[in-house]
N, C-alpha and C positions, 0 to 999 in steps of 0.2 A: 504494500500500500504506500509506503515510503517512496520507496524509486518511482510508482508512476507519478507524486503530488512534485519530487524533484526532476525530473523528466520537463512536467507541465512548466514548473518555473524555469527551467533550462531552455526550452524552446520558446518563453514570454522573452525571456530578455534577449536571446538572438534577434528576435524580430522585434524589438523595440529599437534596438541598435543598428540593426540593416534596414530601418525604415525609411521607403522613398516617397516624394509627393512628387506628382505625374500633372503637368501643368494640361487643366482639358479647355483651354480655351472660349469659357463658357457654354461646353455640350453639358453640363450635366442643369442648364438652366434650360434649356432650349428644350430638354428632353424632359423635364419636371412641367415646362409650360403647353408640351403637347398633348400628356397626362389627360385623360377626360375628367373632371369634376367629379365626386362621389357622388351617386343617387343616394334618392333615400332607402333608407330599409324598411320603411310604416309599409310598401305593397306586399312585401314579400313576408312582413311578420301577418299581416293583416290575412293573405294568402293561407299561410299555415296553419292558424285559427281557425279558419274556413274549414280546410282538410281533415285537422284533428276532430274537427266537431261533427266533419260527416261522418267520420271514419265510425267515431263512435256510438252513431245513431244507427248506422247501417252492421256493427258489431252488435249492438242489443235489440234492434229489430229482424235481425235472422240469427237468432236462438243463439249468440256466441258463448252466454254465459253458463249454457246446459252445455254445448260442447263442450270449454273449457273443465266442467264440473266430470264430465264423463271423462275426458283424457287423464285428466287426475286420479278418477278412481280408477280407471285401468291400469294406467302405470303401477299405483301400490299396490292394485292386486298383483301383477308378474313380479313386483318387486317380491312381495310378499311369500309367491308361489316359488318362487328362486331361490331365498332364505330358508326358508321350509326344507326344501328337498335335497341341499346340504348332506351328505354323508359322515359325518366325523367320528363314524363308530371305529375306524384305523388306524385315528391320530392321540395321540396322547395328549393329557395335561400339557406336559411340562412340554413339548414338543408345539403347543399350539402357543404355548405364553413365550416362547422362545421366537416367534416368530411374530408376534405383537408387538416384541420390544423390539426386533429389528429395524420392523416396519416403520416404531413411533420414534427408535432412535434415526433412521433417517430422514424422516418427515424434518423433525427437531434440527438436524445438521442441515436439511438445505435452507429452511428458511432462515436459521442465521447466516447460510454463507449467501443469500438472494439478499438480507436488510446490512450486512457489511458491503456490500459493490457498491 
């Protein structure tokens, strides 16, 4: 972690010290004044207000919320039926906690080494 934060400072100060200004003749004013204007954003907010409120009228006027209700109880039922049919009459206790704590010691190691990057 040391070398790349001296690294960064290493290559800040090379290019502070090799720093050139490049005379542009007033192009970058001519190119700033060709720029179009910003519109506004009120169409395009006003627009998606519009969209979202169809979206949702046309989601509770063809039945979404009993779809959504059924996809949910389907999934936990396969979930359910999956858990269920589990065989573990082969495996052992100690054999099965040995393999919990793998699982939770690596879970543990990656997310510290994902919140140190």
């Amino acid at each position: 972690m040391d070398m790349k934060n001296n690294d960064d400072i290493l290559l800040k100060q090379f290019f502070d010290q090799h720093k050139q200004q490049i005379a542009d003749n007033g192009f970058s004013e001519k190119v700033m004044q060709r720029i179009p204007q910003q519109q506004s954003a009120r169409p395009y907010i006003i627009w998606q207000i519009v969209c979202i409120c169809l979206g949702v009228v046309l989601f509770l006027t063809c039945g979404g919320i009993a779809s959504l209700r059924a996809v949910w109880q389907n999934m936990f039922a396969n979930i359910m039926s999956y858990l269920i049919s589990i065989d573990l009459s082969g495996v052992s206790p100690l054999m099965l906690l040995a393999t919990i704590c793998a699982v939770l010691y690596g879970s543990l190691w990656l997310i510290k080494e994902n919140l140190d990057a």
